[in-house]
C-alpha positions as semicolon CSV with decimal commas, in nm:
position;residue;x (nm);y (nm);z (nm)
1;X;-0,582;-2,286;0,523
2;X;-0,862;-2,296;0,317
3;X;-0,902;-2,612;0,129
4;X;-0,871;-2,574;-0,262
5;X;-1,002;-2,848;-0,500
6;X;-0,929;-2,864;-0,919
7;X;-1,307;-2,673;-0,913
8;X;-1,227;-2,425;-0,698
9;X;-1,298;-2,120;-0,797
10;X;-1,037;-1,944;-0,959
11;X;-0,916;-1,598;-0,971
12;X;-0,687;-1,379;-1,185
13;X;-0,464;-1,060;-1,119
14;X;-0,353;-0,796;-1,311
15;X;-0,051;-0,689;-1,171
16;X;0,112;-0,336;-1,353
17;X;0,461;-0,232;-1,436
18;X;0,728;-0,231;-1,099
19;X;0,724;-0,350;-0,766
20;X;0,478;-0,163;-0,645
21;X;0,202;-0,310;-0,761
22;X;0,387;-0,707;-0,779
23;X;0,404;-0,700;-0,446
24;X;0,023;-0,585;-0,285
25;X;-0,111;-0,822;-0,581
26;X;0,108;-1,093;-0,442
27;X;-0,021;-1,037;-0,112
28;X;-0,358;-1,044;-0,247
29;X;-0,365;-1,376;-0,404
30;X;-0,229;-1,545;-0,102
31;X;-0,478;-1,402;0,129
32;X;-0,722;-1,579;-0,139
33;X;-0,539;-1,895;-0,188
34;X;-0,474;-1,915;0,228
35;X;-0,832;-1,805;0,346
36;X;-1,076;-1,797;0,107
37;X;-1,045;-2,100;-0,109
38;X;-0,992;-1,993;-0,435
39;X;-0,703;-2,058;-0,702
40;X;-0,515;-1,771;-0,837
41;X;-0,328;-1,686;-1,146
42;X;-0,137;-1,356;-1,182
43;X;-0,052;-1,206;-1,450
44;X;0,208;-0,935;-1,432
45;X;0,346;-0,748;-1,754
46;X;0,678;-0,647;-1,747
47;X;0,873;-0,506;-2,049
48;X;1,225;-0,665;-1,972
49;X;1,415;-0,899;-1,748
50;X;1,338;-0,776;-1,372
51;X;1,537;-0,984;-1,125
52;X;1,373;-0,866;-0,795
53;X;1,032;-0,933;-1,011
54;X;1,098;-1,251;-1,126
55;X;1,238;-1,393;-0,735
56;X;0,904;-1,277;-0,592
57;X;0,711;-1,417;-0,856
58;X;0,884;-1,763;-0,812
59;X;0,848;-1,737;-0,469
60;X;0,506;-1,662;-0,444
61;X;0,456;-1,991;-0,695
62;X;0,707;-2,144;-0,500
63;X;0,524;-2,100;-0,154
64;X;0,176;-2,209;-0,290
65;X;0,204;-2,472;-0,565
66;X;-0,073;-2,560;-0,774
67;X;-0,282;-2,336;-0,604
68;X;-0,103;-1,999;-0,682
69;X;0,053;-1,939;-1,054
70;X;0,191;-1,665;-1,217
71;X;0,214;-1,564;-1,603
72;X;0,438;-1,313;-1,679
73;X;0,328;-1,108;-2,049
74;X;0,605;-0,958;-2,236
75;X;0,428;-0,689;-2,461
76;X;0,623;-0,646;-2,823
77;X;0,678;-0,230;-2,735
78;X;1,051;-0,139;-2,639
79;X;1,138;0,026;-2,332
80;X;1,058;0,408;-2,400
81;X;1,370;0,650;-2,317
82;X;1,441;0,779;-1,981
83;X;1,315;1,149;-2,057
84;X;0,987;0,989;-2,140
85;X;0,954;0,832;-1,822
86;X;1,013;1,117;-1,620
87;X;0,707;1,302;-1,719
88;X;0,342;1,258;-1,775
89;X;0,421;1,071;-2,103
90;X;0,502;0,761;-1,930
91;X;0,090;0,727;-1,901
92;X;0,054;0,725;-2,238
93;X;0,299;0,485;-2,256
94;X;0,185;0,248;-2,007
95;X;-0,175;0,267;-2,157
96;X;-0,071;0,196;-2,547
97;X;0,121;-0,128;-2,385
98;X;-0,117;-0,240;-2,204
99;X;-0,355;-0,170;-2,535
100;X;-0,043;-0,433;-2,687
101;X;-0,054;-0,690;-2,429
102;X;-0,448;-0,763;-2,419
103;X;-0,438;-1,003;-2,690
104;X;-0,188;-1,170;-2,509
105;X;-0,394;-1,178;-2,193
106;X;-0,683;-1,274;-2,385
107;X;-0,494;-1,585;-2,567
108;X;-0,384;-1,710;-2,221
109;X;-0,724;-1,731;-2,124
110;X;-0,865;-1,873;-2,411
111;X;-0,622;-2,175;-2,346
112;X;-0,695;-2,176;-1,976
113;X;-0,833;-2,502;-1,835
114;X;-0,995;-2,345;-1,556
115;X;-1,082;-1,998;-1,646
116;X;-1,092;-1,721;-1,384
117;X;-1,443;-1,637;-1,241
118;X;-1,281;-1,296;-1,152
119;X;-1,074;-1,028;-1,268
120;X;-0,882;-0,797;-1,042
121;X;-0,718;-0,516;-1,173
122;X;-0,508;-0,205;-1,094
123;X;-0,561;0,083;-1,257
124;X;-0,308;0,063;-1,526
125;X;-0,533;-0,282;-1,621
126;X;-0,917;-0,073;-1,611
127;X;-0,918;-0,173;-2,000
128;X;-0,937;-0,543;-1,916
129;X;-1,324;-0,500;-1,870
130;X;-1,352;-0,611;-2,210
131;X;-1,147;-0,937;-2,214
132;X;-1,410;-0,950;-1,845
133;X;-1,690;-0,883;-2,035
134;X;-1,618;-1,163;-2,285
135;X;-1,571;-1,457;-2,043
136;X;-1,879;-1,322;-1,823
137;X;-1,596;-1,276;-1,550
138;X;-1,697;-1,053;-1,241
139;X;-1,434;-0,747;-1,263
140;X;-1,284;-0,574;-0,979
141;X;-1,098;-0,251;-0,935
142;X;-0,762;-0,287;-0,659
143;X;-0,631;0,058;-0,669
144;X;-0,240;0,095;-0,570
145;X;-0,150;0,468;-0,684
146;X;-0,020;0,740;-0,442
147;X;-0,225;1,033;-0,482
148;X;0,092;1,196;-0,528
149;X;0,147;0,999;-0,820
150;X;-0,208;1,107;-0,981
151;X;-0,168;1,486;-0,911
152;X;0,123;1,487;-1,087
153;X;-0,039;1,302;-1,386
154;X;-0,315;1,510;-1,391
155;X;-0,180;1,825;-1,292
156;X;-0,234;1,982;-1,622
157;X;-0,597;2,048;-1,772
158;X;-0,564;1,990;-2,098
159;X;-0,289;1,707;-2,093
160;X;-0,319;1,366;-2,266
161;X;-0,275;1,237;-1,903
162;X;-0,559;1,365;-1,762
163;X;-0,802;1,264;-2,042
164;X;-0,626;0,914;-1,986
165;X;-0,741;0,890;-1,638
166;X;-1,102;1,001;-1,717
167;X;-1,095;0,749;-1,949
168;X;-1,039;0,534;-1,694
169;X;-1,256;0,626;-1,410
170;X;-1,529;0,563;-1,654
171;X;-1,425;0,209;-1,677
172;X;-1,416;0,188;-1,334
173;X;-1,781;0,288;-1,274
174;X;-1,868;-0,018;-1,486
175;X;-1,682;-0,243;-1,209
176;X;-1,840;-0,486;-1,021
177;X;-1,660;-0,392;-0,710
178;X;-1,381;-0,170;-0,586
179;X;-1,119;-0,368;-0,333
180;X;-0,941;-0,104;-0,107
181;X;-0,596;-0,156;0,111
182;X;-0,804;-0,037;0,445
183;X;-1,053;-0,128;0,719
184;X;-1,399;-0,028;0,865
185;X;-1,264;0,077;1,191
186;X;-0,984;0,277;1,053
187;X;-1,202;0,455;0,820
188;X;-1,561;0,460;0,844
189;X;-1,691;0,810;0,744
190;X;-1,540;0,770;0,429
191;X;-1,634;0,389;0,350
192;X;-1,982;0,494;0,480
193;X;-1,993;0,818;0,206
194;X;-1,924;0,547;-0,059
195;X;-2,207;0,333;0,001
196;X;-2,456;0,604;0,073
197;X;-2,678;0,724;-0,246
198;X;-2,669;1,082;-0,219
199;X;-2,287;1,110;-0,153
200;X;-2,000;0,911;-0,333
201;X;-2,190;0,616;-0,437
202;X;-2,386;0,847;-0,765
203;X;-2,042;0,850;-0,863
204;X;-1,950;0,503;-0,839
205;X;-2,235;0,251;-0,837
206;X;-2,012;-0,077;-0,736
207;X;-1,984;-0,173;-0,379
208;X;-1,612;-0,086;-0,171
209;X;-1,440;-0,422;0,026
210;X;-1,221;-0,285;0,228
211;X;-0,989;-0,569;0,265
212;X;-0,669;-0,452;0,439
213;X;-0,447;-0,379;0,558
214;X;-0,258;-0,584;0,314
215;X;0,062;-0,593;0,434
216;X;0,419;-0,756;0,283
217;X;0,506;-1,008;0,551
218;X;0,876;-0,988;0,676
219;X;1,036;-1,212;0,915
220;X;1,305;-1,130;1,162
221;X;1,471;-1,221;1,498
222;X;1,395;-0,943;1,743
223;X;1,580;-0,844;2,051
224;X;1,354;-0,807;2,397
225;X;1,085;-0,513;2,398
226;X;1,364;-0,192;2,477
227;X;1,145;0,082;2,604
228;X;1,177;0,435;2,513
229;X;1,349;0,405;2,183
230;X;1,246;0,537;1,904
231;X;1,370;0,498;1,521
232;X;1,416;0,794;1,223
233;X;1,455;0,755;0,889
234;X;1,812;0,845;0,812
235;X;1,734;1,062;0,512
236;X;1,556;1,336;0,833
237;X;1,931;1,395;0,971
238;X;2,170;1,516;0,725
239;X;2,265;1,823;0,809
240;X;2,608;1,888;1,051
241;X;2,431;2,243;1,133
242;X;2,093;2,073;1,258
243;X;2,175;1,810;1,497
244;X;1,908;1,612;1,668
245;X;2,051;1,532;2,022
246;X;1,780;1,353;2,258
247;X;1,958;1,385;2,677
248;X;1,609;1,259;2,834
249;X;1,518;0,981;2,578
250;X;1,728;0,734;2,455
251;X;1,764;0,722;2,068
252;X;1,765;0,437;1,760
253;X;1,900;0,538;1,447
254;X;1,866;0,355;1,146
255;X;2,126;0,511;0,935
256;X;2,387;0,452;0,705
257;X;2,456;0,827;0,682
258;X;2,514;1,040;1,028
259;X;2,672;1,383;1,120
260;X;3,034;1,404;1,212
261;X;3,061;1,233;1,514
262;X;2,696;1,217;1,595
263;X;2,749;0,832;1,675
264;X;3,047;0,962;1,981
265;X;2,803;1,190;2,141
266;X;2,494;0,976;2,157
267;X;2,711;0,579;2,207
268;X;2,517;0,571;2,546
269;X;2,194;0,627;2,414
270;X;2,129;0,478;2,109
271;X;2,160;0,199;1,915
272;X;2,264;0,193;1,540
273;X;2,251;-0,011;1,239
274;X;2,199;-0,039;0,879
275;X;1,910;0,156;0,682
276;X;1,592;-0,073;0,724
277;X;1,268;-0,026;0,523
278;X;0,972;0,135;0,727
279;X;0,768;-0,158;0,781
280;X;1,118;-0,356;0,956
281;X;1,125;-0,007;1,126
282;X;0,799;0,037;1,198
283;X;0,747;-0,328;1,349
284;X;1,101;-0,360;1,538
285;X;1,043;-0,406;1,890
286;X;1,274;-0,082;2,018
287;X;1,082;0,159;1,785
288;X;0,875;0,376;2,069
289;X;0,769;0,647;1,797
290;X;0,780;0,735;1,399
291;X;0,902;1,017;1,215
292;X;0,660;0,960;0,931
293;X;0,625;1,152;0,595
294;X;0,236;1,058;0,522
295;X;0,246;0,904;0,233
296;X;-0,152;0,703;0,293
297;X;-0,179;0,334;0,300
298;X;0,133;0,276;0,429
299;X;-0,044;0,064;0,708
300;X;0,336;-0,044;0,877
301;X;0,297;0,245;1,156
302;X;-0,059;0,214;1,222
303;X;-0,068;-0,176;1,219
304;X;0,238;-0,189;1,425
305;X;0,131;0,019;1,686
306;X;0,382;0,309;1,706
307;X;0,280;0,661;1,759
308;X;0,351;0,898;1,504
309;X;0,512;1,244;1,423
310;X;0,364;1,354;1,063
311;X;0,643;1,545;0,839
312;X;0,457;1,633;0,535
313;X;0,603;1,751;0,245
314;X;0,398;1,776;-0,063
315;X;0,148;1,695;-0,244
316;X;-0,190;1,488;-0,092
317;X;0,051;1,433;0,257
318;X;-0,042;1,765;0,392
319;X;-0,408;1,626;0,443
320;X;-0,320;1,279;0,516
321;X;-0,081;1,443;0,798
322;X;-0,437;1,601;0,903
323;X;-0,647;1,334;0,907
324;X;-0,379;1,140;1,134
325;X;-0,365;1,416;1,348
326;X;-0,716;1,556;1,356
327;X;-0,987;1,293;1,256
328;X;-0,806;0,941;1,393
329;X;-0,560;1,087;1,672
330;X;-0,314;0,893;1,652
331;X;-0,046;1,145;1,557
332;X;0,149;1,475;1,621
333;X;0,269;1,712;1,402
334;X;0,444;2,077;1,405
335;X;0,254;2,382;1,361
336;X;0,482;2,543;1,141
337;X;0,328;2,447;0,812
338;X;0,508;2,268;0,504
339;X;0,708;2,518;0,324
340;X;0,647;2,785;0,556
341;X;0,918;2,770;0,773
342;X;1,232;2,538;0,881
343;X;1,168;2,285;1,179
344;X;1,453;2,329;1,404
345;X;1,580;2,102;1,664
346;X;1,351;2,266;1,935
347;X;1,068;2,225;1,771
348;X;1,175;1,855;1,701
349;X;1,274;1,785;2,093
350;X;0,926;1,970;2,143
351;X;0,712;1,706;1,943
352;X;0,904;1,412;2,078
353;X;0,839;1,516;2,413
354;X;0,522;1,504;2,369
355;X;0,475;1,231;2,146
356;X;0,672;1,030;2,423
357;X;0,617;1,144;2,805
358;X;0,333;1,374;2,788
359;X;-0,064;1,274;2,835
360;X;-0,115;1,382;2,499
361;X;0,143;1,113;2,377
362;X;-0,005;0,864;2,642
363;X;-0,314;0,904;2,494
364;X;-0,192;0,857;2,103
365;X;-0,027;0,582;2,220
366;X;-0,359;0,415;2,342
367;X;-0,543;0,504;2,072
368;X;-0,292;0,374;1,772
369;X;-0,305;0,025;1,992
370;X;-0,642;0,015;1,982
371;X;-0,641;0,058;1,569
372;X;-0,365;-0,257;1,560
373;X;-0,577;-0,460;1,757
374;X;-0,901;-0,352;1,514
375;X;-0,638;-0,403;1,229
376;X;-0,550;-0,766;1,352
377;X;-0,942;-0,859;1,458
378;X;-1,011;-0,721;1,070
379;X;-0,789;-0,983;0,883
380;X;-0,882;-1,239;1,102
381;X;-1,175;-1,455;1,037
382;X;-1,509;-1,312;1,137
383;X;-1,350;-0,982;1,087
384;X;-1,461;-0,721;0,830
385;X;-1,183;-0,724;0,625
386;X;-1,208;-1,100;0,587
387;X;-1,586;-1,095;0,567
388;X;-1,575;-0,834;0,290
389;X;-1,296;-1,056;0,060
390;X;-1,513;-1,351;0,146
391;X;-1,815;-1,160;-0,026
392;X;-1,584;-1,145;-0,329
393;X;-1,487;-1,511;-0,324
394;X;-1,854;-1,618;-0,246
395;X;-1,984;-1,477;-0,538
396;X;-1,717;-1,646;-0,770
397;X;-1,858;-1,993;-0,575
398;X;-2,214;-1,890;-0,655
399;X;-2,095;-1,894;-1,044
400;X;-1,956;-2,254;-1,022
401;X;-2,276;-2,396;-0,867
């Protein structure tokens, strides 16, 4: 690790509302505490007692003591009602308590012994250039929302939600940088179109770090490698008239939830256990393949090395489940489209199949190796993801000497 000294540079983070964006902040700070040499404060807002917030937060200050702390600002505004929240409301919401809890922010740092050299901040946090501005503090941008989540913010013109998020991308262009949860060798036509003048970068002047894949660490005891299993999400197989039945290929489900006697008919060829979050999923050593709904930079498939079959739904997933397929190749999907037609059980035993024993499969299989090993080479040091958060930290160095 990193040695850290009481003139260390130090950093702060502006985590928003939910777990969401506690936990790839959290991550963040201790790949600059652990690597990088800098201290960290982060500053999360939440608007009532949050149980599963307040454990990670003490762990994460727990795990890394005076080198990682975390400030937790309780804005005066009361939690709005539910029918608020379920609509593009919530944004306006969000934005006037955020508006509430700058002063707060700003007080903390005022008392600060060691003042942070950078701010990083989530989009819900893009006002916090001024409280950046005020200390001389190099801001950066960590973007965290879906794009499903913005086109349903913004899906109407003329809506207070839209004009919100203008508001805020012209903060952002003021940034001094722009971290993002990815890697050169994942995605380097679009990194590229960032930097280059007469593409994305007239848009946005501030140079992109990607620094990921940032990743919530979880440890486990696994069995021995089993070969040829796979694992589905348990919410894909709910239906008694639609049974998935694999004779050739043996079968893991993670399910709580299973057809009427679906667990007789396949006891020989599958194993079964509670519901498990994708990255457990993803990483478990008998998962051979992914039934994946593309929801982008969910890095547990890609880092982990299993092949994927993209379900898209809705939404931005349709063209993430393209650029898996088309531009990286590491991927199958069906070619009846989203909403145009059921997939049955033939079509399913069709895409496995290939996924799994043809040289099409072989080949995904390969490739999505290859991008773990590029994923793991990135975070390590001397890799780009490293050397780009290092370019971050080394400027925050530059402002102590």
């Amino acid at each position: 690790m990193a040695s850290c000294t009481s003139r260390s540079p130090h950093g702060g983070l502006l985590a928003g509302l939910g777990m969401g964006h506690l936990i790839p902040a959290v991550e963040l700070a201790k790949c600059l505490v652990a690597q990088h040499g800098l201290t960290v404060t982060i500053f999360a807002v939440t608007n009532k007692a949050n149980q599963a917030e307040d454990e990670l937060l003490q762990a994460a200050t727990s795990s890394w003591p005076d080198l990682l702390n975390t400030i937790v600002l309780i804005p005066q505004m009361p939690v709005p009602p539910l029918e608020r929240c379920l609509n593009a409301d919530i944004v306006d919401f969000i934005s006037d308590m955020v508006t509430d809890t700058l002063p707060i922010l700003l007080s903390y740092i005022v008392n600060m012994k060691w003042k942070p050299m950078v701010l990083i901040a989530d989009v819900l946090w893009t006002q916090a250039i001024d409280v950046a501005n005020e200390f001389n503090m190099i801001m950066c941008f960590f973007p965290l929302m879906q794009g499903e989540d913005l086109v349903e913010l913004t899906f109407w013109p003329n809506g207070e939600a839209r004009q919100e998020f203008i508001r805020k991308g012209l903060d952002i262009a003021t940034f001094d940088g722009v971290l993002v949860n990815t890697f050169e060798e994942l995605e380097s036509k679009t990194l590229a179109s960032f930097r280059h003048e007469q593409s994305l970068k007239r848009m946005v002047q501030a140079p992109f770090y990607p620094i990921g894949p940032l990743q919530r660490f979880v440890w486990e005891i696994r069995p021995p490698k089993e070969e040829g299993k796979v694992a589905l999400p348990s919410n894909r197989v709910d239906n008694n008239k639609e049974k998935i039945v694999l004779n050739e290929n043996e079968l893991m489900m993670i399910s709580t939830y299973l057809p009427d006697g679906y667990m007789d008919r396949t006891r020989d060829t599958g194993n079964f256990g509670p519901i498990l979050g994708s990255t457990r999923a993803h990483s478990h050593t008998s998962s051979n393949w992914r039934f994946y709904v593309p929801l982008w930079k969910e890095f547990s498939a890609i880092v982990s090395g299993v092949p994927i079959i993209d379900g898209p739904l809705h939404s931005e997933q349709d063209m993430n489940a393209t650029m898996l397929t088309n531009e990286m190749k590491i991927a199958v999907r069906s070619d009846i489209k989203p909403k145009k037609g059921l997939i049955t059980r033939e079509e399913i035993r069709k895409l496995v199949t290939n996924v799994m024993v043809d040289k099409e499969g072989i080949d995904i299989r390969n490739d999505i190796k290859e991008f773990n090993a590029y994923a793991i080479k990135a975070l390590n040091e001397g890799g780009s993801s490293f050397n780009a958060l290092s370019k971050v930290a080394n400027d925050c160095k530059d402002d102590i000497a």
